[in-house]
Structures are given as structure tokens and as C-alpha cells.
C-alpha positions as CSV (number, residue, x, y, z in Angstrom):
1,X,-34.2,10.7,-20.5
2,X,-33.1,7.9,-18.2
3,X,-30.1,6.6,-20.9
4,X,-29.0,11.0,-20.2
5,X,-29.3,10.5,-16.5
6,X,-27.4,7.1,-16.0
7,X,-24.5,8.6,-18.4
8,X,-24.5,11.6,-16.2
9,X,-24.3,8.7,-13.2
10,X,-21.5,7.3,-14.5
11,X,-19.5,10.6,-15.0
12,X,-19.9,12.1,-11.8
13,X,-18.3,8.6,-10.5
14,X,-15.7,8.4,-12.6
15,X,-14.9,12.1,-11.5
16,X,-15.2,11.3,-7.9
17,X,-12.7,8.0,-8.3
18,X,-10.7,10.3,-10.1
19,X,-10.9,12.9,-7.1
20,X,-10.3,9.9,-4.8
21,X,-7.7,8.2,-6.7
22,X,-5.8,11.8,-6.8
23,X,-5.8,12.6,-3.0
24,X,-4.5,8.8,-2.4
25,X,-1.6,10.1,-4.1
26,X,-1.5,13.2,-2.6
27,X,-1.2,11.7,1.1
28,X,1.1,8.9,0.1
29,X,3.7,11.1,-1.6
30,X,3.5,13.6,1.3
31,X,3.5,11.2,3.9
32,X,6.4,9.0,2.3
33,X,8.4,12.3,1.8
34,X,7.8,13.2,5.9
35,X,9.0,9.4,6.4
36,X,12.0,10.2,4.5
37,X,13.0,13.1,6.2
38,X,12.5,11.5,9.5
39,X,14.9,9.4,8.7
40,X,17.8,11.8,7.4
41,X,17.5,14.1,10.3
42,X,17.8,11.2,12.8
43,X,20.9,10.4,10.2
44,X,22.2,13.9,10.8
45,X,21.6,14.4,14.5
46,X,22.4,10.5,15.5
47,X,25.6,11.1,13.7
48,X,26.5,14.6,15.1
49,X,26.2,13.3,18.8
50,X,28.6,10.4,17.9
51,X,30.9,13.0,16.4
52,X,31.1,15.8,19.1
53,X,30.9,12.4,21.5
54,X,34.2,11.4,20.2
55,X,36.1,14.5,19.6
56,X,34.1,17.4,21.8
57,X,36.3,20.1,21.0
58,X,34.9,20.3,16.6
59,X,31.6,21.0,18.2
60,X,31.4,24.9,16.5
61,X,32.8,23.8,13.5
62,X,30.3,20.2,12.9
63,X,27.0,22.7,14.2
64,X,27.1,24.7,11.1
65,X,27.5,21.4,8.8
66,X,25.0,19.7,10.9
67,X,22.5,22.8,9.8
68,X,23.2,22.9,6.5
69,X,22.4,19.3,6.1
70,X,19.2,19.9,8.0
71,X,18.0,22.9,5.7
72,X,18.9,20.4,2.3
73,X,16.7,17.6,3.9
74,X,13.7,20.2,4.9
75,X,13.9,21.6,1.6
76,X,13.8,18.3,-0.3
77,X,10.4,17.8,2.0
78,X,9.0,21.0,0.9
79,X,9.7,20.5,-2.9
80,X,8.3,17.1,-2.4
81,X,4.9,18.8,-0.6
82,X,4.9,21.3,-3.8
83,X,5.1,18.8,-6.6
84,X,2.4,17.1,-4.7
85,X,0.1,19.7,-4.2
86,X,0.8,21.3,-7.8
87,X,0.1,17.4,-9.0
88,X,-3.0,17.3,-7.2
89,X,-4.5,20.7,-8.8
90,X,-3.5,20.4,-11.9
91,X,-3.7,17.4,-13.3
């Protein structure tokens, strides 16, 4: 009975470290990914305010690049925060 019980012990904590070990990774990988993107959009907007600083009158035609760049980095972030998650559940 007590061999049963200190097995079952040693399960349950290899399970939890498991658990623990898994949402380690979870918040690293999220938070690296946010720390990423933090630093492509200050890329993007840093660099469009020296642009339309320099030559004001391209402003309507660098907003829409500026955008699009915004929605690729966001989207990298979000595909980063779904691999994570997806990691986290099923593995």
C-alpha cells in the first residue's frame, strides 16, 4: 500500500512540473513575441515620422504602407499567441 501511494506521489509531481514547466513556456514565448512586436512597431512609426518629417507632402501615400506593415507585425504576434496556446494544450 505505501510502495502504491509514493508511486502515485511521484506522478502527480512529475505531472505538476510538467504543468509548470509548460506554462513557463507559454509566458516566455508570449511575452518574447509582445517584446518583438514592441519593437517593429516603434521601427514602423519612428521611421514614418522621419519620413513625413523630411518630405511632408508623401504623407497619404507612406499612411497606407505604414498600416500594412502594422497589420503583418500584429499578425506575426497573434500566430505567435496561437502556436503558444495550441502548444500549451496539446502537448
Amino acid at each position: 500500500m505505501l510502495s502504491s501511494l509514493s508511486s502515485f506521489t511521484f506522478l502527480a509531481a512529475a505531472e505538476d512540473g510538467a504543468d509548470a514547466g509548460k506554462a513557463i513556456a507559454l509566458a516566455l514565448g508570449i511575452g518574447l513575441g509582445a517584446l518583438g512586436a514592441g519593437v517593429g512597431l516603434g521601427n514602423i512609426f519612428g521611421s514614418m515620422i522621419q519620413a513625413v518629417a523630411r518630405q511632408p507632402e508623401l504623407k497619404g501615400e507612406l499612411t497606407g504602407i505604414q498600416w500594412l506593415g502594422f497589420a503583418l507585425v500584429e499578425a506575426v504576434v497573434f500566430y505567435g499567441l496561437l502556436g503558444g496556446l495550441l502548444a500549451y494544450v496539446l502537448v
